[in-house]
TORPA-951455 format. One record per atom (N, C-alpha, C, O): residue in one letter; x, y, z. Coordinates in steps of 0.02 Angstrom, whole numbers, plus 50000, padded with zeros to 5 digits. Example, Ala and Ser with C-alpha at 12.3 -4.5 7.8 and 13.67 -1.06 7.14 Angstrom:
# TORPA-951455
A506604971650390;A506154977550390;A506604983550390;A507124983450423;S506424988850354;S506844994750357;S506455000250394;S506705005750402;
//
This chain:
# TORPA-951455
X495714796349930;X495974797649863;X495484801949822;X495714805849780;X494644801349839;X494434802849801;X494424811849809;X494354815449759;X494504814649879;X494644821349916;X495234825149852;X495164829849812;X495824820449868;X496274822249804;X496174824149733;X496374829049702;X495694817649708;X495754819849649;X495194828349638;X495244833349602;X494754826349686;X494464832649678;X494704840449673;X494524845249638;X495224839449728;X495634846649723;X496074846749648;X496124851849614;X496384840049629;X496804840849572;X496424843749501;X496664845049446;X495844844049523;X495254846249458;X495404854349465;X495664858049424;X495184855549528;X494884861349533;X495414866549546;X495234872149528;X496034866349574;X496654868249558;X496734872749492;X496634878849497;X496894870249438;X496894875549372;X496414879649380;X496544885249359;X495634878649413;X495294881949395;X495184889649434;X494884894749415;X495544888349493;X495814892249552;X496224898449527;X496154904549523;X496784892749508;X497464896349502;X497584900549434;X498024904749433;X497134899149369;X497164901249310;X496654907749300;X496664912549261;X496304906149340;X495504910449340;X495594917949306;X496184919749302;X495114922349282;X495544928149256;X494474932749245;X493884931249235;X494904938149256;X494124942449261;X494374947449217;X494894950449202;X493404946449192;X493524956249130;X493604961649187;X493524961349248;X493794966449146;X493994973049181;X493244974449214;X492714972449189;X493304977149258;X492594980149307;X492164976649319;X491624978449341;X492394968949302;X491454963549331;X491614960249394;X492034955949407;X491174963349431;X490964962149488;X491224953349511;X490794949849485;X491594950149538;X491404942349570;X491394942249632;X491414946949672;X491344935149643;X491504934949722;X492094928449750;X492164922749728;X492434932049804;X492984929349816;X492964925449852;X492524925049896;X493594919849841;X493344915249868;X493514913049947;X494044915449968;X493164908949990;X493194909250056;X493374904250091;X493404899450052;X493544902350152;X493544895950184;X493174891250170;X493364885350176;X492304893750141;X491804889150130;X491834884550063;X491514879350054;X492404888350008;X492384884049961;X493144882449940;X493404881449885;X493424882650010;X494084880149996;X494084873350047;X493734872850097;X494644867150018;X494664861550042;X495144860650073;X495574864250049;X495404856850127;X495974850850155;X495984846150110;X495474843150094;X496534845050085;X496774838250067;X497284836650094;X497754840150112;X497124825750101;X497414824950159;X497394819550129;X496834817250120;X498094814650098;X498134807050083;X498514802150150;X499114800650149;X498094800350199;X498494796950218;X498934793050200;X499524793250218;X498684788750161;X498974781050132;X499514781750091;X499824776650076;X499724787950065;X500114788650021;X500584794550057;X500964797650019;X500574795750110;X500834798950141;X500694809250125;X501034814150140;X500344808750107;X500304814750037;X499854820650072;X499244820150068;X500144826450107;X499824831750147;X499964837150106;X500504839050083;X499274839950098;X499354848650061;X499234852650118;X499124849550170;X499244857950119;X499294863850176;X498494862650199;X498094863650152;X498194860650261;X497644861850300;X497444870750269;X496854870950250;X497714876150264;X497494880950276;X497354883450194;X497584882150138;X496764888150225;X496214888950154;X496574891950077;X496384890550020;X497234897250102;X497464900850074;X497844897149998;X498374898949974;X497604894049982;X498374888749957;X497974890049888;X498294890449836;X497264890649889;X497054892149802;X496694896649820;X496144894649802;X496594903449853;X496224908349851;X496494911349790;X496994914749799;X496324910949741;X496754915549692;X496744921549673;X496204923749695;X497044926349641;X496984935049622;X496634934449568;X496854931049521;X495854938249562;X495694938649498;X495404945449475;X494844946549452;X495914949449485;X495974956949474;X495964958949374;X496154955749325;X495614966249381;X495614969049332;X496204971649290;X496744973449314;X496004971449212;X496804975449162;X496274980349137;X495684980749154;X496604983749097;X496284987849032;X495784994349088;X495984994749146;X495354997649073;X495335003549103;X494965003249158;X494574998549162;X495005007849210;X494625003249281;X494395011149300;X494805014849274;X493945014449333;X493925020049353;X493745019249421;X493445014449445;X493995025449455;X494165027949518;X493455031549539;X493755035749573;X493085032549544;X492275034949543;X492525039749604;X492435045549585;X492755039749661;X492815043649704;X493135051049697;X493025056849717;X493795045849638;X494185051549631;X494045056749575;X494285062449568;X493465052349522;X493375058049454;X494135056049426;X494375061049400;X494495051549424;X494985046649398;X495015042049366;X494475039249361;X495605038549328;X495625031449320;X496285031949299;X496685036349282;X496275023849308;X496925020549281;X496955015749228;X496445012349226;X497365014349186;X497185009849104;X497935004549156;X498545005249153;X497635001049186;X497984993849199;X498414990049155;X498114985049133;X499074990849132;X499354986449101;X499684979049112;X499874976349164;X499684976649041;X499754968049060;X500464967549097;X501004970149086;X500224962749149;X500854959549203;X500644963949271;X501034964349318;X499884967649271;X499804970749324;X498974968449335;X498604966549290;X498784968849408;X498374968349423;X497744973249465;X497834972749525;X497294976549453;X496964982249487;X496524977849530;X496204973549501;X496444978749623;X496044975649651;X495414979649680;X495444983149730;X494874978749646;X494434982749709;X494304982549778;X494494977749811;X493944988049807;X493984989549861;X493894982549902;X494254981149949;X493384978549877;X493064973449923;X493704968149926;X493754964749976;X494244967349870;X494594965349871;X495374967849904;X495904965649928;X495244970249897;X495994976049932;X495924975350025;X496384975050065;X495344975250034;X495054973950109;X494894964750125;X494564963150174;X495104960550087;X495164952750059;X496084953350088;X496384950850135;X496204956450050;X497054954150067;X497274959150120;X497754956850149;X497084966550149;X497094967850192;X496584962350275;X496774957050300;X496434963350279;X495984958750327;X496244951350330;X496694949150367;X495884948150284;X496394940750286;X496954938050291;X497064932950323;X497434941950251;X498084939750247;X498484944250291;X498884942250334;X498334951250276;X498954954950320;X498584955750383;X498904959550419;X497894953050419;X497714953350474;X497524961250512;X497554963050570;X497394963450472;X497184970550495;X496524973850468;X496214971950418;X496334980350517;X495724981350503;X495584984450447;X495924989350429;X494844981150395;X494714986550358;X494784993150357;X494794996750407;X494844994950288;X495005001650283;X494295002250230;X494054998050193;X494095008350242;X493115010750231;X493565016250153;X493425016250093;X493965019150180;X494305024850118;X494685023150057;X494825026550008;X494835016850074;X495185013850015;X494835011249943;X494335007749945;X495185013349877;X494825012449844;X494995008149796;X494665008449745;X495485003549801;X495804997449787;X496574997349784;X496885001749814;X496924992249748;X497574991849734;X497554988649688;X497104985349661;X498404990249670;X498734986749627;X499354983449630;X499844986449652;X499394976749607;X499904971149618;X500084970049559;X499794972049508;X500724965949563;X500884961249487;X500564955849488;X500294953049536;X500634953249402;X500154947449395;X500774943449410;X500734937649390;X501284944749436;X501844937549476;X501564932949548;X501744927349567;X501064937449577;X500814933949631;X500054931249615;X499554934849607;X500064926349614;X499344921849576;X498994920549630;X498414919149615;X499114920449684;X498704919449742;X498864925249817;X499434926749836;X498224927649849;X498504932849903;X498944930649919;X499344935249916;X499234925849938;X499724926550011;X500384926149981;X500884924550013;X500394928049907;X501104928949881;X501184936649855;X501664939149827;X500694938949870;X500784947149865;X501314950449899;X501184953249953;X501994950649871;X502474954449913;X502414964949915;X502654968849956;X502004966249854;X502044974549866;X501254977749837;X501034976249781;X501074980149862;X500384983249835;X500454988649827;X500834990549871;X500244994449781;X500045001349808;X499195000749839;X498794996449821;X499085005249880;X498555006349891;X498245013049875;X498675017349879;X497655015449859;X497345019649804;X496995024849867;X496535022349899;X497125029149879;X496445032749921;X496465040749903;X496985043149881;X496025043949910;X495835051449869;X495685054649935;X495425051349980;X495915063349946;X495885066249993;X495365071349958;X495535072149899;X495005073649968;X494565080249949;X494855086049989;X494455090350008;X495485086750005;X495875091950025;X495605098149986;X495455103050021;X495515098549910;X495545105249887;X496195106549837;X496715103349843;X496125110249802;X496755112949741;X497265116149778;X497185121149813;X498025111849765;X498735111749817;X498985116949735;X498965115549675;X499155122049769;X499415124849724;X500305123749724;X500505122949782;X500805123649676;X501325120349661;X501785125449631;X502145124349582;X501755130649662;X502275136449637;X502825134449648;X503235132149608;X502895135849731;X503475135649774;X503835127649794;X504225125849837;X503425123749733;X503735116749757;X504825115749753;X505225111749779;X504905121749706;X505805119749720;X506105123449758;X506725123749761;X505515128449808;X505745131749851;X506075128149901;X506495130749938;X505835119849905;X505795117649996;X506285115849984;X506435114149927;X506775115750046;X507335110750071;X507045102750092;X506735101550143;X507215097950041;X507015090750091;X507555089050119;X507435083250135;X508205090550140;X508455089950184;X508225088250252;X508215083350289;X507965098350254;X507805098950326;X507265097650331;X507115098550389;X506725095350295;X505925091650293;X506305083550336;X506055080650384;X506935081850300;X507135073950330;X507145074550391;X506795072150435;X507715079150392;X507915080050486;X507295083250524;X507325080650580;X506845086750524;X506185087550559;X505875081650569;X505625080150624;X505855077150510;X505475068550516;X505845065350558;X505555063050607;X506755064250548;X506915060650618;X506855060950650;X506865055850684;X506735065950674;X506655071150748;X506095069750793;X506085069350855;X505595069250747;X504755067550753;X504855060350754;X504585058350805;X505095055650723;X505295049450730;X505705046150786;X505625040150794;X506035048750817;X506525046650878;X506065049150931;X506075045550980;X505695053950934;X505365055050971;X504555048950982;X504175047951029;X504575046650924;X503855044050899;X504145035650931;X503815031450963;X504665035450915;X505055028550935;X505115027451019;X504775022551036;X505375029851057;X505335031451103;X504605029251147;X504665025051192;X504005032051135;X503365031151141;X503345023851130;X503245020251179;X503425021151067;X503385013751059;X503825010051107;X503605004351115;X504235011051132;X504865007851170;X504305008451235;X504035003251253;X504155013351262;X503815010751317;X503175010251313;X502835012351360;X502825006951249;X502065001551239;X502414997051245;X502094992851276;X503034994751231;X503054987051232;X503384985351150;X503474979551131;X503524991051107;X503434987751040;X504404991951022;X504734996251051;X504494988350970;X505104989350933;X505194994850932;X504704998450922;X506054998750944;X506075003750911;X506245006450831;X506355003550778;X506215010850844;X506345010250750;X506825017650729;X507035021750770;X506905017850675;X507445024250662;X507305025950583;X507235020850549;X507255030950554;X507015034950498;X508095036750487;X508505039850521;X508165031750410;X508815032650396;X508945039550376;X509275043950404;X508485039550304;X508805044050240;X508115040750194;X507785035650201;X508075046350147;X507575043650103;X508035038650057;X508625039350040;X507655034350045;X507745027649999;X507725031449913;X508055030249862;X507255035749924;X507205041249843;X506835046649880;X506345046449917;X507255051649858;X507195061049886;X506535060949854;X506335057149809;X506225065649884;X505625068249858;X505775072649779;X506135077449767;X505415069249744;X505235072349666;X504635077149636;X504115074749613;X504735082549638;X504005084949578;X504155085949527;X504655088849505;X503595082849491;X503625082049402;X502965089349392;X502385088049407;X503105094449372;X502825102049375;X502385100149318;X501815102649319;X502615094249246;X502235094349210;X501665088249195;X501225088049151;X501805084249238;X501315077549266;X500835079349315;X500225078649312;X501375083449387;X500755087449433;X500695080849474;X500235079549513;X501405075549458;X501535068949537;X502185072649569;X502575077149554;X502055067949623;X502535068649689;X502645062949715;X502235059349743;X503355061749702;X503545053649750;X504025053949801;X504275059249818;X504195047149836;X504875048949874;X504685044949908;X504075044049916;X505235040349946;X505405035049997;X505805036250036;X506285040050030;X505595031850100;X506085034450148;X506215026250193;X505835021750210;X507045027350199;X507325020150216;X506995018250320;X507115022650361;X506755013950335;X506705014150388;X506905005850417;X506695000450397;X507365007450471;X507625002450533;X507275000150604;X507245003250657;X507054994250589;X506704993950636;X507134988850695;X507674987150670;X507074987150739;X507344984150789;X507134977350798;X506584976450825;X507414973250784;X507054964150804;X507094961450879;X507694961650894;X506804959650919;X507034956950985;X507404949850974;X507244945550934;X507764949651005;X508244942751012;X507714936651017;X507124937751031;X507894931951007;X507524925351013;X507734921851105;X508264922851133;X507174918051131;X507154914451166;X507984912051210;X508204912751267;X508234909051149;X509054908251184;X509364913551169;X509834913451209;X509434918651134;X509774924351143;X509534930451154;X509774935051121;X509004931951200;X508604937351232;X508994945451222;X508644950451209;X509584945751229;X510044952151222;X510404952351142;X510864956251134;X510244949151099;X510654947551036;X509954954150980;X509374952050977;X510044958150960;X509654963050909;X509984961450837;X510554960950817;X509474961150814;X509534960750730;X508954965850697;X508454967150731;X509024968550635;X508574974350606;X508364971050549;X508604966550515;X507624975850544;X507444973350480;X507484981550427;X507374986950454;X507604980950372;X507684985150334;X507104986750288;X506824982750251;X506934995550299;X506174992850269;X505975000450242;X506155005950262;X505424998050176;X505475004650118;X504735008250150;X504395004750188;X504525014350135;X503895018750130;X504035022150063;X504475025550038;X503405019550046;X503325025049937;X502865026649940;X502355023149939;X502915032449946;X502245036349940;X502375039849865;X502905041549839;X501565040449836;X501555045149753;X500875046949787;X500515044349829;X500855053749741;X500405059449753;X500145061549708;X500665062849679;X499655063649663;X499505065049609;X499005071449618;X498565070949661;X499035076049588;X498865082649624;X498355082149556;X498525079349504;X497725085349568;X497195087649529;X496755091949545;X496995095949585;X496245093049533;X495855098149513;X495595100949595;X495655106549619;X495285094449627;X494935096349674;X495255091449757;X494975091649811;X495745088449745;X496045085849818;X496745081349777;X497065084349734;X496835077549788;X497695072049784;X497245065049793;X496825063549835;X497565061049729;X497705055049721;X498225052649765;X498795052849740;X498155049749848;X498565047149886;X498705037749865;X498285033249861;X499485037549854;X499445031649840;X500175028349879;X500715030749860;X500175022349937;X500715021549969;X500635013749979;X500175009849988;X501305013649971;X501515005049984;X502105004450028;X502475009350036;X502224998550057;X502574997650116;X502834990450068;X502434986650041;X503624989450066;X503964984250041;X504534982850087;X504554985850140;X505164976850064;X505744976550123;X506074981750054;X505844982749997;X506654984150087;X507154987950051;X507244985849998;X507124989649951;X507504978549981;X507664975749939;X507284975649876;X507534974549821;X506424977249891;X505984975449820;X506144984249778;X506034984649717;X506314988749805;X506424994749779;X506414996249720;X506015000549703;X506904992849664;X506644990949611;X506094989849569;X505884992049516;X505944985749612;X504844981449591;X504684988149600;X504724991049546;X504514992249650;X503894996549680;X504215002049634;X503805006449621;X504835003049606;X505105010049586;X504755006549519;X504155007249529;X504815003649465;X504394999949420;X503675001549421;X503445005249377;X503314999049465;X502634999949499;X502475009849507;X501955012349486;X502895012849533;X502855018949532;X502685024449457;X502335029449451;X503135020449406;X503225022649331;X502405021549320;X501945025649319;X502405014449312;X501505011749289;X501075015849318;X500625018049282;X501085017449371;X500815021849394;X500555027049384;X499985029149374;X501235029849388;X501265038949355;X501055039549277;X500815044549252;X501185034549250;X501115034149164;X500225033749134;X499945035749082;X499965029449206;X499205028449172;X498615028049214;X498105024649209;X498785031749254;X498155036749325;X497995041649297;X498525044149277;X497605044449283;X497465052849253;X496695053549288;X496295049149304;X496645061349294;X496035063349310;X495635062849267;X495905061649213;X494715063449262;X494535063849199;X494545071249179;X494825075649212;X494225072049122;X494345079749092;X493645083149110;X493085081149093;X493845090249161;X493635093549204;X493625091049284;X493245091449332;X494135088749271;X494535085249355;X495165086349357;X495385085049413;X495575088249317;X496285087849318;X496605094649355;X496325099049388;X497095093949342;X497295101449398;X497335107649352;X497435113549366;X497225104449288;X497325110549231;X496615115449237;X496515121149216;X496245111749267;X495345113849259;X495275116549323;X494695117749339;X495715117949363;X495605122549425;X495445129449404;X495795132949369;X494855131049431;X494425137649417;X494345143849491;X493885145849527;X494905144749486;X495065147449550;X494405152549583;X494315153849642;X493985154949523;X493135157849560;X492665154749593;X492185156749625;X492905148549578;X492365144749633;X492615135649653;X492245130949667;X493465135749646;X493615128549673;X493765130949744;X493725136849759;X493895127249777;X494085125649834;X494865123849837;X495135119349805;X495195128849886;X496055130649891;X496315127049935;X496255130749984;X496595121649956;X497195119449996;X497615123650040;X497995127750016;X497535122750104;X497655125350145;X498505126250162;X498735130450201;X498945120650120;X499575120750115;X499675116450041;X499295113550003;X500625118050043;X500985116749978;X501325110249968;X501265106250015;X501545109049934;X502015103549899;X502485099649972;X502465093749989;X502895105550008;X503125102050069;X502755099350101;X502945093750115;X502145101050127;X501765099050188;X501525089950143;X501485084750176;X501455090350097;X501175083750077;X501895080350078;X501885075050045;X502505081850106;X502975076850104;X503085076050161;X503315070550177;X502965081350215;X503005081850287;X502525076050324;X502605073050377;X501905075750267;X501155071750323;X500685078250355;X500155077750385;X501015083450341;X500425087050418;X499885086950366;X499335089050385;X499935084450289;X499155086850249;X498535081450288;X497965082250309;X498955076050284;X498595068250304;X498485067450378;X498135063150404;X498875072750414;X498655069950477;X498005076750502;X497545075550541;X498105082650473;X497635086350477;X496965085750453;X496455087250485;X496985082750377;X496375080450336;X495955073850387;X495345073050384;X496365069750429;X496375065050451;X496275058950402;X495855055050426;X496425057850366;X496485053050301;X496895047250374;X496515042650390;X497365047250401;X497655041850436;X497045039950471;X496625036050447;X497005042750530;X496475038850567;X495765035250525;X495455030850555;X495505037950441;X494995034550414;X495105027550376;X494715023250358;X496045028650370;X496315022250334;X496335014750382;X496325009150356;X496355015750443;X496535010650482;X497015012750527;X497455016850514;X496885008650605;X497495010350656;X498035006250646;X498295004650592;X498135005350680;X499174999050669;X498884993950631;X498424990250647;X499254994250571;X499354989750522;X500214986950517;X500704990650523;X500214981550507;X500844977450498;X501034973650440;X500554971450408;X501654972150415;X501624968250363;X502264964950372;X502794966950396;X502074958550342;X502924952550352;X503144949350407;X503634945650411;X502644951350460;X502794948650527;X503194956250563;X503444955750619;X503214959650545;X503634965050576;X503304971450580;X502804971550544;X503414976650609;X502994982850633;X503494987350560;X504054985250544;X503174993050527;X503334995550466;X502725001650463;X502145000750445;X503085009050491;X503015014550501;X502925016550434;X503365015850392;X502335019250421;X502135023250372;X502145030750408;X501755034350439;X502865030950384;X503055036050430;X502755044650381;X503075046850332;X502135048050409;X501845053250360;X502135060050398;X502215065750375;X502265057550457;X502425065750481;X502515066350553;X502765063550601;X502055073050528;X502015075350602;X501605073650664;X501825075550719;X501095070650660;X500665069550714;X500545060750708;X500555058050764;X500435056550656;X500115051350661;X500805047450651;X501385049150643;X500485041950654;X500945034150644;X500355028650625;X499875026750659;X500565026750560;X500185021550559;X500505015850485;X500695017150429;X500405008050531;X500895005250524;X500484997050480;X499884996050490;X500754993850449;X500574990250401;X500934984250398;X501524984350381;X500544977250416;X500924971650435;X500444965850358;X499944966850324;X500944960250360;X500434954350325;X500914949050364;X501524948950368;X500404944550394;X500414939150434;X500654933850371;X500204930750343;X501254933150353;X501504927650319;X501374920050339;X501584917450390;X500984916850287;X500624909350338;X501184904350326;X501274902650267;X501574901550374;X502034898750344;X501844890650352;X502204886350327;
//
């Protein structure tokens, strides 16, 4: 009993917890998380550590140091740093650190990791100044149909590792440029393949599943920012996208307005290629983010293009 009452103390203090913007803590671990266990009263809480790890992420202004950025965090949102972003990557969604990432952001609806249903994740390319003339030149049509193409082909490969196939529908939201923000968004619907269960080995069922990528073009490379959700949260992350776009800015003599074409450094391609992937798979930004990543129990193609695949899971503890 007395195991109990101890956790019933320390509970609020878990679950309520709340940090100033930019101070450093430390998170908490297996070592200072408990089992509780009433026999006598029949009374079992979850053995596993996760049950009060709680979120104690930043509001109000947070800066991006890598990027010569920041973001002003508003209330009902949460900014995670890196050490933390690699906390709920690693622990919860079971995959390897990522060294390039420079945090995320969640809602304050999930009070503890393992109820984190959508993150963006934050990472900066030093690509160079993407110049944005010809951005209503491109067809995303035929940018889609080149991606299926590269996708059925990319699927295929997975079919004989052993792993699900998958299929690139239609974008979930067409690619957008805002000429006077200087973002770029767009989702794309993807089908993945479930294997039948035990008694019904030949029976397929799909899971339905979003890629959002936003882009934020500045002075000297792109604010890369992508989250992986089920179809259904589209809403949330299209929400999450606005906050976004509304309060990320470069600082001043970082922005794309301050490109000094005598001595910045030029981008080697345009507005399409950053919807295509060949920017990310050439820069190699994929291979520095992490190899196969998963989320939800299911395989979920961060589908960038042309050359890479890389995929984003979270081990749901049930």
């Amino acid at each position: 009993m007395r195991k109990l009452l101890i956790l019933s103390l320390l509970l609020p203090q878990f679950l309520f917890a709340t940090e100033e913007p930019q101070t450093a803590d430390t998170l908490a671990t297996a070592d200072t998380l408990a089992t509780v266990e009433e026999k006598d009263e029949g009374i079992f809480l979850d053995e596993e550590l996760y049950l009060i790890d709680s979120i104690k992420g930043s509001q109000g202004m947070v800066f991006l140091q890598e990027a010569h950025a920041y973001i002003n965090v508003p209330e009902g949102y949460s900014y995670l740093s890196k050490e933390k972003a690699n906390h709920l990557i690693r622990d919860y969604w079971e995959n390897p650190e990522s060294e390039t990432i420079m945090g995320c952001l969640v809602t304050d609806s999930a009070k503890i990791y393992n109820d984190v249903k959508v993150a963006f994740m934050f990472f900066f390319e030093d690509c160079g100044h993407v110049y944005d003339e010809d951005a209503s030149s491109y067809s995303y049509d035929e940018i889609l149909k080149d991606l299926q193409k590269e996708s059925a082909e990319r699927s295929e490969e997975r079919v004989k590792q052993g792993y699900a196939a998958y299929e690139l529908i239609d974008w979930a939201a067409p690619p957008v440029y805002n000429s006077e923000k200087k973002t770029l968004y767009w989702a794309k619907h993807l089908r993945f393949e479930r294997k039948g269960t035990e008694e019904n080995p030949d029976t397929l069922t799909y899971d339905e599943t979003l890629n959002y990528d936003i882009r934020i073009l500045g002075r000297e490379g792109i604010l890369t920012l992508r989250a992986v959700a089920d179809l259904e949260d589209l809403p949330v992350v299209d929400e999450m996208k606005s906050v976004i776009t509304e309060n990320t800015h470069f600082l001043e003599g970082y922005t794309y307005d301050d490109f000094n074409p005598a001595t910045d450094h030029i981008a080697e391609w345009g507005i399409g290629a950053l919807v295509a992937g060949k920017v990310l798979a050439k820069a190699g930004i994929l291979a520095k983010c992490g190899a196969f990543l998963l989320k939800f129990w299911k395989p979920i193609v961060l589908a960038f293009g042309a050359l890479f695949t890389f995929l984003f899971k979270r081990r749901k503890r049930e």
